[in-house]
N, C-alpha and C positions, 0 to 999 in steps of 0.2 A: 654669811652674815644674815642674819634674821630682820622679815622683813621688819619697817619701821613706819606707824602710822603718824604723820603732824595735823592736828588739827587748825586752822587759823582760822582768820575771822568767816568769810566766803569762799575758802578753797580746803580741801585736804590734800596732803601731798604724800606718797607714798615714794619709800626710798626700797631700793628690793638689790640682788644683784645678782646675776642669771650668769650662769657659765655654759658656752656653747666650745663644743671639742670637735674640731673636723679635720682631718687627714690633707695637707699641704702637697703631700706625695697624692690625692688621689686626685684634688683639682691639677695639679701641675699634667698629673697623668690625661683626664679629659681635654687641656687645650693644646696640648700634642697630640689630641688624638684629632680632635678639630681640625687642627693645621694641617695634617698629613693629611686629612680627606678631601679639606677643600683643595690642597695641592691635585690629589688623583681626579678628584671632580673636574679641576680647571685642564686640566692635559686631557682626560677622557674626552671632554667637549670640545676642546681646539679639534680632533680626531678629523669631527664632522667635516670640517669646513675644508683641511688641507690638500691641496692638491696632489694628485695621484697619478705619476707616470710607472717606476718599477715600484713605490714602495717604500725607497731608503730614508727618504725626509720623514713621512709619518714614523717609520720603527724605530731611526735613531734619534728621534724626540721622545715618541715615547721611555726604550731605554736609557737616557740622559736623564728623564725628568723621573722615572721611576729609583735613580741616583740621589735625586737631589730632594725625596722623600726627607722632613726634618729639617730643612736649610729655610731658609727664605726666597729662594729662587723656583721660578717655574719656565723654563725655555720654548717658544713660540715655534722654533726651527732650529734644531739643533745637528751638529755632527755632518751640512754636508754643506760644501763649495757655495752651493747655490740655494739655499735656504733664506739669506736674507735678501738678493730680490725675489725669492716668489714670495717671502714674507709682505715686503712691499707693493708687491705686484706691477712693479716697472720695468720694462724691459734693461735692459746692460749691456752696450758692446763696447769694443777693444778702440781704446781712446785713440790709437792710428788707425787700426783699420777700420774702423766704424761694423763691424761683423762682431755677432751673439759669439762667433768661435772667435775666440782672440788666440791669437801665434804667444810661443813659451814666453812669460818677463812679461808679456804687453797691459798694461793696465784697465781693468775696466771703468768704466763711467754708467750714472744713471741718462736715460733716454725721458723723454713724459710722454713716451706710448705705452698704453695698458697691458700688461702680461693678457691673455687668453687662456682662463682655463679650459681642461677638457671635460671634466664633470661638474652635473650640472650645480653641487652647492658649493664646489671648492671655490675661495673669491680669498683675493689679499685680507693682510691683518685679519686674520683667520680668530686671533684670541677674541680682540673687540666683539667679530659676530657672535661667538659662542656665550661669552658673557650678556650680550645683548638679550640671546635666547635664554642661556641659564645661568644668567649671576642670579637671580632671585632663590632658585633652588641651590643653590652653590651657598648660600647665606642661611637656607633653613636646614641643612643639613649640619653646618657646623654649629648652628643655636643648637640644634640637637646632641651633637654629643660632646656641648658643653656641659648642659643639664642631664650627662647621663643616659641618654635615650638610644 
């Protein structure tokens, strides 16, 4: 349509009509790309904080969350017995025998004595810290490859 000039008494008004063509597949593509990085972002940096005796809570969170790359989930402690209290960071013993080793069946309970890590930046709710330190960069990274960058 060709543009179209109105003169009136104090105003001109101009009618025009601009065609803008953009690729649905290529935004849809940048905010999956976005999401899947701040996923890797937010696991890389829980890494920091989790506590460290053989190994298996750190690897099989990583591998679990490197799974669920694409979903909406991001797992804190994944894949072993005792991930959600060191998650917590309160101790657990066995609702009879009051002992961290509970007998086969016996059920645990939470305690309000603090877990003790052994190195020195691993500490409970491991995500909160990470975020605390890098939700900022965890947010400019995925502005970034919203816009392409």
């Amino acid at each position: 349509m060709p543009t179209k000039l109105y003169h009136l008494k104090d105003l001109d008004i101009i009618e025009d009509t601009i065609e803008v063509h953009f690729s649905g597949e290529r935004i849809a593509e940048r905010v999956q790309n976005a999401h899947n990085g701040l996923q890797r972002d937010m696991s890389n940096s829980m890494q920091d904080f989790m506590p460290l005796r053989v190994g298996d809570l750190k690897r099989l969170t990583r591998e679990k969350n490197a799974e669920m790359i694409g979903t909406e989930y991001v797992y804190a402690a994944a894949g072993t017995k005792y991930g959600r209290f060191q998650y917590h960071g309160k101790v657990m013993v066995g609702e009879t025998s009051g002992s961290p080793y509970v007998k086969k069946g016996e059920k645990k309970v939470v305690t309000d004595r603090r877990l003790r890590y052994s190195q020195h930046n691993a500490q409970a709710e491991w995500y909160e810290a990470a975020k605390a330190r890098d939700g900022k960069i965890w947010v400019e990274n995925a502005q970034k490859a919203l816009e392409g960058r």
